[in-house]
Each structure stands twice: as structure tokens, then as C-alpha cells.
Backbone as CSV, one residue per row, in Angstrom:
resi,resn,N_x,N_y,N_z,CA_x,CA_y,CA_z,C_x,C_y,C_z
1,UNK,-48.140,60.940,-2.454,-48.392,62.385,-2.453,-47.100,63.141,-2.725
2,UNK,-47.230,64.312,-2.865,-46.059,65.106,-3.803,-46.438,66.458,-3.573
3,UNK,-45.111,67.131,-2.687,-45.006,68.466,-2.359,-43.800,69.631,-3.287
4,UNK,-44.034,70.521,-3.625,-42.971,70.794,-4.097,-42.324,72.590,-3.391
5,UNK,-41.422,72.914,-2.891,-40.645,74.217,-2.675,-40.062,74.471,-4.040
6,UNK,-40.434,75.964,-3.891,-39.922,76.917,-5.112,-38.940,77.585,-4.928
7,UNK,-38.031,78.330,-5.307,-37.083,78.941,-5.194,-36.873,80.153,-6.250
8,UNK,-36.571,81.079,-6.849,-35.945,81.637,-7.376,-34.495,81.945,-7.549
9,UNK,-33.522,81.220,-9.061,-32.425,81.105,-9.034,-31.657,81.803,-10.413
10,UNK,-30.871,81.816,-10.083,-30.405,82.557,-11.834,-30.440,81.666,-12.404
11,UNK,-30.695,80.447,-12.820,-31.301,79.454,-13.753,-32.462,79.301,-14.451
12,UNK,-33.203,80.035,-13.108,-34.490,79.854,-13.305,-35.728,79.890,-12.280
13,UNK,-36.839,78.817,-12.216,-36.787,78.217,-10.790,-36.357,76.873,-10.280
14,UNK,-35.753,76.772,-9.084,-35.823,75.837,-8.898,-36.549,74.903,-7.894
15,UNK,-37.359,73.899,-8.149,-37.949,72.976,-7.318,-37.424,72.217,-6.610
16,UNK,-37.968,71.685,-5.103,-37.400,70.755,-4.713,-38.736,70.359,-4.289
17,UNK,-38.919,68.738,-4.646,-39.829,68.237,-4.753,-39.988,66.954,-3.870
18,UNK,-41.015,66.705,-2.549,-40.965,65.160,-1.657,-41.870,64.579,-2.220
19,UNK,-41.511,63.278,-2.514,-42.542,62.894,-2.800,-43.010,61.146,-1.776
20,UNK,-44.071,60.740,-1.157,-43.713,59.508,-0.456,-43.450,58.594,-1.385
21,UNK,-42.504,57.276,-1.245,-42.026,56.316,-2.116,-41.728,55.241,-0.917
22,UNK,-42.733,53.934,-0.610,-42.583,53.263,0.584,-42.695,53.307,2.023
23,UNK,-43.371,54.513,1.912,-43.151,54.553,3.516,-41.983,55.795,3.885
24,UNK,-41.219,56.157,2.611,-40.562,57.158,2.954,-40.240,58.851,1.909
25,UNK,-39.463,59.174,2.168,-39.830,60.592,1.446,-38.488,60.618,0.545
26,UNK,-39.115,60.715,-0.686,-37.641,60.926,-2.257,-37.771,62.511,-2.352
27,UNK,-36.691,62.657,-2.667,-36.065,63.868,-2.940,-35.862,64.117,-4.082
28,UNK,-36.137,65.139,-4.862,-35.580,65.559,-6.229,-35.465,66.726,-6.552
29,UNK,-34.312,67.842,-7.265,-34.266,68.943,-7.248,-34.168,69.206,-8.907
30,UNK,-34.944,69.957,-9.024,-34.858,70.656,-10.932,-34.942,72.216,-10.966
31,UNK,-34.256,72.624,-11.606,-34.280,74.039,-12.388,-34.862,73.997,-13.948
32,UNK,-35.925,75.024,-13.673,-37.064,74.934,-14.658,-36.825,76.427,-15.454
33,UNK,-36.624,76.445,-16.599,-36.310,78.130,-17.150,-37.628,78.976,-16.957
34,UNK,-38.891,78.297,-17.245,-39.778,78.458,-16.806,-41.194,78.510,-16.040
35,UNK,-41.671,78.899,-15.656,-42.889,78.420,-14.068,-44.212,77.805,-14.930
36,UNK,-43.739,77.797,-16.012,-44.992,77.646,-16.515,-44.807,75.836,-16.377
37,UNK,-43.018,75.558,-17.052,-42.863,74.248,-17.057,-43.373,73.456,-15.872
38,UNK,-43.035,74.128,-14.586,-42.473,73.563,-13.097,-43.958,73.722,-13.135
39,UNK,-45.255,73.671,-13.636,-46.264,73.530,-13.003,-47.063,72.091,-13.889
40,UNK,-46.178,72.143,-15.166,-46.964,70.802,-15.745,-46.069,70.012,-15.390
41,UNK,-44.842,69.882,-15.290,-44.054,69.133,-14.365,-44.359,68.591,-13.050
42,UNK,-45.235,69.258,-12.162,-45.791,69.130,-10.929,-47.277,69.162,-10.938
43,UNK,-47.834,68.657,-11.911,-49.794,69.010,-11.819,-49.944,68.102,-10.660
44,UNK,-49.346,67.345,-10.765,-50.460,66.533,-9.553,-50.167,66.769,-8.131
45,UNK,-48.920,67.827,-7.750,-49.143,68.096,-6.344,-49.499,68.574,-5.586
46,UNK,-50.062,68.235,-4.415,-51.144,68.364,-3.174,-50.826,70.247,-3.085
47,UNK,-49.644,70.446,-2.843,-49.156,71.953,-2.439,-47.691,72.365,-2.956
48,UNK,-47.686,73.308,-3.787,-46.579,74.199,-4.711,-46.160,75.473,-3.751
49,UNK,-45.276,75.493,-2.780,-44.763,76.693,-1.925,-43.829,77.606,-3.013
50,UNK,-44.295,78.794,-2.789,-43.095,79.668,-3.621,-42.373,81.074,-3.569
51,UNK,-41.425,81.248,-2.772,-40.895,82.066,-2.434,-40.903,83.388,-3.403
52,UNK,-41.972,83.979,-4.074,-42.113,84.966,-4.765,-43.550,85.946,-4.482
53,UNK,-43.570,86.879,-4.592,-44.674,87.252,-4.122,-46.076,87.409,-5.037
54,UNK,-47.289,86.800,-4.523,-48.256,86.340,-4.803,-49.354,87.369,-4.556
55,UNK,-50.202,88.110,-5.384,-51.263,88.861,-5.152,-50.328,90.124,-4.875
56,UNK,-50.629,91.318,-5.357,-49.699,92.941,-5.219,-51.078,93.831,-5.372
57,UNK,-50.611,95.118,-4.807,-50.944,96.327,-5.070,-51.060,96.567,-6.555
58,UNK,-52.211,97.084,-6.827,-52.173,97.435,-8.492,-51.387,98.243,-8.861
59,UNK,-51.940,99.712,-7.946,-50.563,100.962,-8.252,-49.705,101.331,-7.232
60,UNK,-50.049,103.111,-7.249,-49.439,103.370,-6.674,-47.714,103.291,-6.152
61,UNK,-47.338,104.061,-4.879,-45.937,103.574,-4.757,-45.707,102.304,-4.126
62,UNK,-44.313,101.821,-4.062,-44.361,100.380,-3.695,-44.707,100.700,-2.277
63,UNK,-44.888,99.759,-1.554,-45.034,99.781,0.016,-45.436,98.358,0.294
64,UNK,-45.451,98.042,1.598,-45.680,96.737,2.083,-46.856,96.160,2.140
65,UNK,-47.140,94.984,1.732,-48.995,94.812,1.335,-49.094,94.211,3.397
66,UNK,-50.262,93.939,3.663,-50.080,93.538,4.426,-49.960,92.564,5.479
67,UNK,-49.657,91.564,4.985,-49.054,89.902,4.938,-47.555,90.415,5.160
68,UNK,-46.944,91.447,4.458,-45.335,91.079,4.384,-45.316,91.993,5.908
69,UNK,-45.775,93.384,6.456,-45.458,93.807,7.931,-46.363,92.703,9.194
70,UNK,-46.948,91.868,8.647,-47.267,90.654,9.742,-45.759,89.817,10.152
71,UNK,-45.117,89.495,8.257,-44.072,88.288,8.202,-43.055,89.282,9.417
72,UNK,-42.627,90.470,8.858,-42.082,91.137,9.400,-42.019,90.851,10.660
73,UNK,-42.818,91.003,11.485,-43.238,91.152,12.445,-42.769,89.680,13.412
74,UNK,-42.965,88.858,12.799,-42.949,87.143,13.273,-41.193,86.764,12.886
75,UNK,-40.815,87.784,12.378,-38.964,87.510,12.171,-38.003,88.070,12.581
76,UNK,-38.364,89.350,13.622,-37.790,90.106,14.492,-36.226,90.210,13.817
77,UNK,-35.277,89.429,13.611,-34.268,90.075,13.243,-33.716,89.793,11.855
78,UNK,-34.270,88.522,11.267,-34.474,88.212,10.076,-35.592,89.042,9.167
79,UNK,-36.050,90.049,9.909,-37.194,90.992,9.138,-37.193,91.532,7.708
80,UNK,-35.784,91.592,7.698,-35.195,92.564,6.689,-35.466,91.664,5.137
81,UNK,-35.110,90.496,5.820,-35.706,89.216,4.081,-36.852,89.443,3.862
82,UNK,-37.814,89.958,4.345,-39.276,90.312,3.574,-38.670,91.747,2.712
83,UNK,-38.763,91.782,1.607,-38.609,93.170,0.687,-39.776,93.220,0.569
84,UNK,-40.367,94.703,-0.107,-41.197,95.589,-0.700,-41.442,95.150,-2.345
85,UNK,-42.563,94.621,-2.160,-42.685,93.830,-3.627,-43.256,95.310,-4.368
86,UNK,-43.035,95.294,-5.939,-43.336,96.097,-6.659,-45.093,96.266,-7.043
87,UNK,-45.900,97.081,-7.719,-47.065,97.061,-7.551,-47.529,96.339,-9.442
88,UNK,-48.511,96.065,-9.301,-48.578,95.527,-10.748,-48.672,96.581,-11.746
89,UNK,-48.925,97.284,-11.835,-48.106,99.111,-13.034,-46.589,98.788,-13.246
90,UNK,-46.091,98.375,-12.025,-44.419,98.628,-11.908,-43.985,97.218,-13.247
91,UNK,-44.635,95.927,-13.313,-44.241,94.986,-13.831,-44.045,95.189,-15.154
92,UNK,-44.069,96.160,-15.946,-43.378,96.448,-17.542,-42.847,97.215,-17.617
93,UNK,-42.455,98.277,-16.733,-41.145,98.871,-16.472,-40.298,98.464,-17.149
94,UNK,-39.253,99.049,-17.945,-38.229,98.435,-17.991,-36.531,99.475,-17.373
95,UNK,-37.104,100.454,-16.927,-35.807,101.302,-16.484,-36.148,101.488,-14.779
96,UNK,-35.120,101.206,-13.681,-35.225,101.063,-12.298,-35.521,102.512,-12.348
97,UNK,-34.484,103.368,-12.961,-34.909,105.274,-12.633,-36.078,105.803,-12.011
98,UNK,-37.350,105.541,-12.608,-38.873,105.910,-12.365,-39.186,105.262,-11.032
99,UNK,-38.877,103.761,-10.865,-38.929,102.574,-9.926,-38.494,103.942,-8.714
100,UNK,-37.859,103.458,-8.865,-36.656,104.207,-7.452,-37.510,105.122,-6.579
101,UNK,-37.676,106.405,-7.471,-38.345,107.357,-6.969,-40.154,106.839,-6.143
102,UNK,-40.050,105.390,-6.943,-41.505,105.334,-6.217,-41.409,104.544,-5.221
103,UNK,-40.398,104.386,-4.482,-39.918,103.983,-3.468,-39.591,101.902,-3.779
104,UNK,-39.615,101.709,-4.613,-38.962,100.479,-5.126,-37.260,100.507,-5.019
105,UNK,-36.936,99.143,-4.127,-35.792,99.197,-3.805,-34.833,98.060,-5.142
106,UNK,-33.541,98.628,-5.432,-32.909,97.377,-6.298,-32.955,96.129,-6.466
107,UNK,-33.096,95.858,-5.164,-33.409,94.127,-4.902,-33.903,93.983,-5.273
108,UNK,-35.550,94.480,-5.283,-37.209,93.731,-5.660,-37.184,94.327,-7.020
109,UNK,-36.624,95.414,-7.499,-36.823,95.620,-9.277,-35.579,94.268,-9.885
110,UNK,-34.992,94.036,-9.329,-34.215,93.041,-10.108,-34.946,91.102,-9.997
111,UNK,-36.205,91.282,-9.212,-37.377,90.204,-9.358,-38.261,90.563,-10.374
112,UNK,-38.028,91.519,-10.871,-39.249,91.825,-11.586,-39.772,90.743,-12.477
113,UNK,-38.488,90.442,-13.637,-39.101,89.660,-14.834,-39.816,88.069,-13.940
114,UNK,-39.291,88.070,-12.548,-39.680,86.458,-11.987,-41.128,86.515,-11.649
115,UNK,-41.620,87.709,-10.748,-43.006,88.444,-10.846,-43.934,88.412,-11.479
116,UNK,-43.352,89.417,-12.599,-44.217,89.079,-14.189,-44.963,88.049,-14.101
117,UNK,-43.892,87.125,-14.602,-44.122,85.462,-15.079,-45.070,84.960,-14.123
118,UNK,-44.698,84.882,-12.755,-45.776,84.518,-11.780,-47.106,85.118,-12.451
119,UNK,-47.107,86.073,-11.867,-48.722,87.069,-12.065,-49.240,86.784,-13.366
120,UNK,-48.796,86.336,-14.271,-49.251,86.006,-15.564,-49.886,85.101,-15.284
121,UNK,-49.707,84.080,-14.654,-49.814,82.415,-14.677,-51.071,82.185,-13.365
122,UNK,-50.899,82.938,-12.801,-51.819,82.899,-11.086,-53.304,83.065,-11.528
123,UNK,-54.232,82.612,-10.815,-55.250,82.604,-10.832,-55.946,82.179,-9.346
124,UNK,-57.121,82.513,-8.597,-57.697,82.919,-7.444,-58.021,80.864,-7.634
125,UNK,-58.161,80.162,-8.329,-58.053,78.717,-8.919,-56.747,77.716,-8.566
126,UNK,-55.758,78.378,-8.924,-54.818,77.908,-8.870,-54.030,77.848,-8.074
127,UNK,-54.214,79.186,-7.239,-53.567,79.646,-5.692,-54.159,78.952,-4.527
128,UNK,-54.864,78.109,-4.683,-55.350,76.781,-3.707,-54.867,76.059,-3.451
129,UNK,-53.566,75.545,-3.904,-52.615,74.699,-4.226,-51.436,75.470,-4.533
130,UNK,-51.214,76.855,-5.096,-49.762,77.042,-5.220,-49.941,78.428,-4.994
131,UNK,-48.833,78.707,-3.633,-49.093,80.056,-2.811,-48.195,80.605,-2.613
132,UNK,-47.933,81.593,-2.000,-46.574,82.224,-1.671,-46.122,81.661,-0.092
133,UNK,-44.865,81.794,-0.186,-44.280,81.315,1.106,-43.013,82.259,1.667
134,UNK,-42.612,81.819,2.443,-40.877,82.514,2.718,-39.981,81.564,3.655
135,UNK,-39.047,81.753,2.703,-38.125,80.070,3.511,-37.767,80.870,4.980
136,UNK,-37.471,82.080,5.483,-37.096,82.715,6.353,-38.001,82.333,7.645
137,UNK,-39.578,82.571,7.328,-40.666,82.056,7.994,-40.507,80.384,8.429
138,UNK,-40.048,79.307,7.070,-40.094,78.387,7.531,-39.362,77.230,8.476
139,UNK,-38.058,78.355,8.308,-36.727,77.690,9.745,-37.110,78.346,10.522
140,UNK,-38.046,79.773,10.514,-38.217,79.959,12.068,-39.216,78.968,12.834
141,UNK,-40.233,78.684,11.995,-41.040,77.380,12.114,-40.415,76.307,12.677
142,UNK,-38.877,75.533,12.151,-38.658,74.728,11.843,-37.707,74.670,13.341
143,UNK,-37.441,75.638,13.640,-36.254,76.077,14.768,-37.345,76.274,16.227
144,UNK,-37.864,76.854,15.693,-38.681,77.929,17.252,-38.841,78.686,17.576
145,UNK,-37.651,79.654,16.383,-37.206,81.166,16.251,-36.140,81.360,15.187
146,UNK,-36.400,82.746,15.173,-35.865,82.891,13.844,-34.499,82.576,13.692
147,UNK,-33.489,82.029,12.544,-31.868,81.497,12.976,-31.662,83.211,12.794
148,UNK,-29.903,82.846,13.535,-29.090,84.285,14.054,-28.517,84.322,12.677
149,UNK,-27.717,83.569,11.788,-26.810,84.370,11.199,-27.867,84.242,9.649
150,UNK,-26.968,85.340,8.791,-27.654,85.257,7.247,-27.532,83.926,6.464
151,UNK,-28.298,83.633,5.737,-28.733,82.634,4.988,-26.839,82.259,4.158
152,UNK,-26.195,83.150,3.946,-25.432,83.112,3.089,-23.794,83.012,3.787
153,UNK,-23.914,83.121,5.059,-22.528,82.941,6.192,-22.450,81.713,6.082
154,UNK,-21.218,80.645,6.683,-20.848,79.694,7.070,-21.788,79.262,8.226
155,UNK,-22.176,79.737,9.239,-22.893,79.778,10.273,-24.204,79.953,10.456
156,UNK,-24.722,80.638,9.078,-26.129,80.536,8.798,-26.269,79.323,8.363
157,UNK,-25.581,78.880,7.068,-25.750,77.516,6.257,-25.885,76.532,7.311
158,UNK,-24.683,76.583,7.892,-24.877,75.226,8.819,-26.193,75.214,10.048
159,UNK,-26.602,76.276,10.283,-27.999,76.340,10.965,-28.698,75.861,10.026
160,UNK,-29.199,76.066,8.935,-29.926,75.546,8.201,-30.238,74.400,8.181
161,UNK,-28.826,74.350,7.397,-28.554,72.528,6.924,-29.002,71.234,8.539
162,UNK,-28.899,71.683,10.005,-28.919,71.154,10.735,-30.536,71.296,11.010
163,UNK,-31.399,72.577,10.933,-32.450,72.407,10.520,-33.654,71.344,9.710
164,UNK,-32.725,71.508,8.578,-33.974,70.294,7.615,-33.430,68.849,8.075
165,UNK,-32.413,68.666,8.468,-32.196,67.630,8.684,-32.841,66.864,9.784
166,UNK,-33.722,68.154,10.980,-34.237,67.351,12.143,-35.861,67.449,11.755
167,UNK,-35.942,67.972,10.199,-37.098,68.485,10.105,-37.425,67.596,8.918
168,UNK,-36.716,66.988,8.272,-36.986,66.410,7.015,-35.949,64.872,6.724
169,UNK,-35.330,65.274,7.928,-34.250,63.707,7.807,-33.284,63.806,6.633
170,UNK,-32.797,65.085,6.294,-32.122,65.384,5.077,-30.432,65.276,5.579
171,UNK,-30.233,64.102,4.724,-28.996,63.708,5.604,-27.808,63.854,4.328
172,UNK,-26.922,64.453,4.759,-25.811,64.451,3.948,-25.828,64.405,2.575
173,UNK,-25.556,63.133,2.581,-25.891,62.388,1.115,-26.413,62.980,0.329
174,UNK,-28.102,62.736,0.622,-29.414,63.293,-0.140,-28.587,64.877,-0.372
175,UNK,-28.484,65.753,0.892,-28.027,67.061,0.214,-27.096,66.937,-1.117
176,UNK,-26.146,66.660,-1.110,-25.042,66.511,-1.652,-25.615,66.084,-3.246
177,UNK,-26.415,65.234,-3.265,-27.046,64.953,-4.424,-27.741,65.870,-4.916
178,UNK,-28.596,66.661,-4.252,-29.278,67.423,-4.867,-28.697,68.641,-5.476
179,UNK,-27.564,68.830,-4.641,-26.478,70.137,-4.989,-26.009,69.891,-6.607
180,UNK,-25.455,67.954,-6.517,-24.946,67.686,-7.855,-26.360,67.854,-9.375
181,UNK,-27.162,67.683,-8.861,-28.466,67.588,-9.538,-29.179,69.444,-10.298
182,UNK,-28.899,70.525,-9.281,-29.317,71.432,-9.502,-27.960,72.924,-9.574
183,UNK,-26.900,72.502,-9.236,-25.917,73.430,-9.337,-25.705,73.725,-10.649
184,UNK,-25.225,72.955,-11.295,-25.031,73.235,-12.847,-26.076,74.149,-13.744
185,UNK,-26.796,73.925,-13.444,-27.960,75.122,-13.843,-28.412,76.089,-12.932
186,UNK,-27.282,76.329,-12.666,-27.582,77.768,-12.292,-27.898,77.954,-10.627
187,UNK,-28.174,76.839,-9.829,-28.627,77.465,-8.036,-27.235,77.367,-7.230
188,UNK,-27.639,78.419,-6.363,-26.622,78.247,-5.278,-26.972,77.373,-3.994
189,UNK,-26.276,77.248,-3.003,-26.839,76.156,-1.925,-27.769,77.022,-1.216
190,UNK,-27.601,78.108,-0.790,-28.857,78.736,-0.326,-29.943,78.749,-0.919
191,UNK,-30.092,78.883,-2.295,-31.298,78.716,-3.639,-32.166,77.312,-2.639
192,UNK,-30.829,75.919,-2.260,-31.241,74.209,-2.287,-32.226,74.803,-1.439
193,UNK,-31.388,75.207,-0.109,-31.808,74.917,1.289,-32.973,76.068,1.440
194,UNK,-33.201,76.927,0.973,-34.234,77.627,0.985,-35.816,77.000,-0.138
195,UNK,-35.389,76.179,-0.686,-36.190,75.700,-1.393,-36.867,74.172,-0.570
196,UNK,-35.679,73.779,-0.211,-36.010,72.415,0.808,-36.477,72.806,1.907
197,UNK,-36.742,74.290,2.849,-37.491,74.796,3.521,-38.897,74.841,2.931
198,UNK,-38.816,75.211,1.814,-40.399,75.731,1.190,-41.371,74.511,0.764
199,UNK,-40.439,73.565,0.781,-40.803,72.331,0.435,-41.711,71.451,2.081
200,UNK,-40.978,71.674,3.028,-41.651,71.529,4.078,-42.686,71.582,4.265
201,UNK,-42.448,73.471,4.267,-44.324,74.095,4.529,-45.428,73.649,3.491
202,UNK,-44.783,73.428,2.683,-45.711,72.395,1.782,-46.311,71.397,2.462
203,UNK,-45.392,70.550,2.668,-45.799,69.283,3.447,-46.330,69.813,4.591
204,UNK,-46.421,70.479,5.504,-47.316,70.488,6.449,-48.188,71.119,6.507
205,UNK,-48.325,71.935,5.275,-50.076,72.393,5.030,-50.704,71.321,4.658
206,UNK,-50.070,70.123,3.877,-50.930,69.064,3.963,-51.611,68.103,4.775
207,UNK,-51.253,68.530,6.104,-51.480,68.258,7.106,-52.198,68.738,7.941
208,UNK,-52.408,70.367,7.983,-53.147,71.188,8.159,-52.539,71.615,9.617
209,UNK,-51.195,71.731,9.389,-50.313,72.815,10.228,-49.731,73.681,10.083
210,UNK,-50.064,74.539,8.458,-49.098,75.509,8.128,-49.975,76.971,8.880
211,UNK,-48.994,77.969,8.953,-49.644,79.301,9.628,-49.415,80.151,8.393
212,UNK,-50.355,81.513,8.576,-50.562,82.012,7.489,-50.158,83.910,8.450
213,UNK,-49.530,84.392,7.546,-49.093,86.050,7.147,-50.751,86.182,6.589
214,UNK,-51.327,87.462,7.043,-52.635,87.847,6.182,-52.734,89.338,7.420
215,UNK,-53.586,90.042,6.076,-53.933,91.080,6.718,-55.320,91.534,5.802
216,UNK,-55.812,93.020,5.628,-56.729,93.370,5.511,-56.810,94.595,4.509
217,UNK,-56.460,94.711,3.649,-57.609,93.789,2.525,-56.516,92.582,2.583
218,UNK,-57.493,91.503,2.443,-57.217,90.316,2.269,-56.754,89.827,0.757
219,UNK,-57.194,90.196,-0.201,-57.136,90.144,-1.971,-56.680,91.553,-2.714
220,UNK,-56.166,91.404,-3.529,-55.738,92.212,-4.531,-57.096,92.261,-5.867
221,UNK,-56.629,93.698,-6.198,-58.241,93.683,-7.625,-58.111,92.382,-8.694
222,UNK,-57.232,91.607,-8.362,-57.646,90.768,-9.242,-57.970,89.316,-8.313
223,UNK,-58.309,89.127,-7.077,-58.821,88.290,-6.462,-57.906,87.096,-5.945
224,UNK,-56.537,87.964,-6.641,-55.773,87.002,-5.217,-55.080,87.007,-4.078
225,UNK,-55.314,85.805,-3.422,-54.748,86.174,-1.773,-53.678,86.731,-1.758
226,UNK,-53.811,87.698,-0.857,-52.249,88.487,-0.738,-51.950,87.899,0.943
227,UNK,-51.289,87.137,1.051,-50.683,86.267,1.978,-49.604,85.487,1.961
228,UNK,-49.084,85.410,2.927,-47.741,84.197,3.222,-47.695,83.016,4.113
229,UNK,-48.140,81.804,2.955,-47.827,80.812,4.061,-47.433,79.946,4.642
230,UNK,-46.614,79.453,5.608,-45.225,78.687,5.905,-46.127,77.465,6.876
């Protein structure tokens, strides 16, 4: 069986992919220029986690659908990593100016073109198997609570990194490889380790322990789940 975590990286995306091999779990990390690749690359796996947001508001101004003030809610001080995804009007934009005023923040207009591409490709079919997630959600999972420092400190990393390791047996080495495997194109180590989080919740929805962000309306007008699940 074969799980894969998504990431979004200036490369591209990148995957990190378990797959069982003996009795135990292989590791492999790729940066894909495009999602379209990373899905015929991965047809046959059980669950595709992906840190991008899945199902939006058609118009209107941006605001929080409501899956992301649940995530919110379950991350108390890590809250702030859920952004305000853009609405699907906003996705051919091409000037932030208009954005702005509709309460779209820099961060989430500079996802846009990754968005797009998603929402192009999604289908109420396909989202059965490949969903949205948030690596933030899945060390709090993985911990008990949400970690203290940012993803991007010395002190966050190493929370992390000590994380998957009691969570996935990700020992040194294996990191280190995967860094050599996916750095060059483009990810940073937060890109790995947030992806080797997403990769988890993969694996344990296959199991039928992942928890789910959802609220009410449940779907977007085009029938897909607007949810997060780790």
C-alpha cells in the first residue's frame, strides 16, 4: 500500500510518499512541476494528503470557509497557519490590487497559480482519495498539542523532526536522504517535514483514524468537500 503527503514548494509540489516494502515502510521524496504529474505518478495510492485548499467559496470577499475556523480553533496558537483561501472568481486575477481590497491577504494571493491548478484537476470522484490536509493539524495530532515554536525556528524544526520520528520511525538517515533527493529542486526542510506530516495523515486515514475540520455548508457549488483532514 502507498500513501503520499503533498506539499507546496517553489519547485513545485512536492511528495513524500510510504510505501510498505517487507514488513516495513520506504520512503521517497519527488518534486513534481506539476499536480497533474504527482497524480499519474501516484494512481494507485490508497490516500493523497495535500496541504492546499480543496473546495472554496465561488465569490464574493475572501473569508474563512468553514473547516478552516474549526482548524483554527483545534490550533489555539498555531491558528494563524490556517490563511483565508481566495474564492474561485479570485483564481484569474492576475493583479493582488482588486484582491486586497476584497479582503485577500498576500500570502494566499501568492498560492494562487497552486490553487488554480488544484481546482482544475479536483473532482467530488477524485477527492475520495485525495483531500486537503494541514501539516500544522498533523503534529498537533502527532504531539497531543499543538508544537510551541514556528515551523521555520531551530526549535520548531527540531520539534518536528523529533515528532515524525516517534511517529513514523524517521530516523536521521532516511531524513537526510530525502533532503538530498528533493532540495535541489527547489524544497526547503520545512516543505520535507511538513510533507512527511501529511504523509502520515494519509496513513492513518487508512486505517480509519484520521479526524476531519468540517462545517456547514459542507460542499462548495461545485460539489466539493470543503474540509480538512489530518
Amino acid at each position: 500500500m502507498r500513501v503520499v503527503g503533498v506539499d507546496g514548494c517553489r519547485g513545485g509540489w512536492l511528495a513524500v510518499a510510504l510505501e510498505t516494502e517487507g514488513g516495513a515502510w520506504r520512503f521517497e521524496a519527488t518534486v513534481y512541476a506539476r499536480f497533474a504529474e504527482l497524480l499519474e505518478a501516484h494512481a494507485s495510492a490508497a490516500a493523497i494528503a495535500v496541504d492546499m485548499p480543496i473546495g472554496l467559496w465561488h465569490s464574493g470577499r475572501a473569508r474563512m470557509r468553514p473547516c478552516d475556523a474549526e482548524a483554527r480553533k483545534r490550533l489555539g496558537k498555531r491558528a494563524s497557519s490556517i490563511f483565508i483561501p481566495p474564492t474561485r472568481a479570485m483564481l484569474n486575477t492576475n493583479s493582488y490590487a482588486p484582491l486586497r481590497e476584497q479582503g485577500l491577504s498576500v500570502q494566499a494571493y501568492h498560492l494562487i497559480p497552486r490553487i488554480r491548478e488544484l481546482d482544475a484537476l479536483m473532482t467530488p470522484d477524485l477527492q475520495t482519495r485525495v483531500w486537503e490536509s494541514h501539516p500544522e493539524l498533523s503534529f498537533t495530532a502527532i504531539a497531543g498539542a499543538p508544537i510551541a515554536h514556528p515551523k521555520r525556528t531551530a526549535q520548531g524544526q527540531a520539534a518536528r523532526v523529533d515528532a515524525l520520528q516517534n511517529a513514523l520511525n524517521l530516523d536521521a538517515e532516511t531524513l537526510n536522504a530525502l533532503w538530498r533527493a528533493c532540495h535541489p529542486a527547489g524544497a526547503r526542510m520545512d516543505d520535507l517535514l511538513d510533507a512527511c506530516a501529511l504523509a502520515w495523515s494519509a496513513l492513518r486515514h487508512t486505517q480509519g483514524q484520521s479526524e476531519l475540520c468540517i462545517g456547514d455548508p459542507q460542499r462548495d457549488e461545485c460539489g466539493l468537500l470543503m474540509a480538512i483532514r489530518y
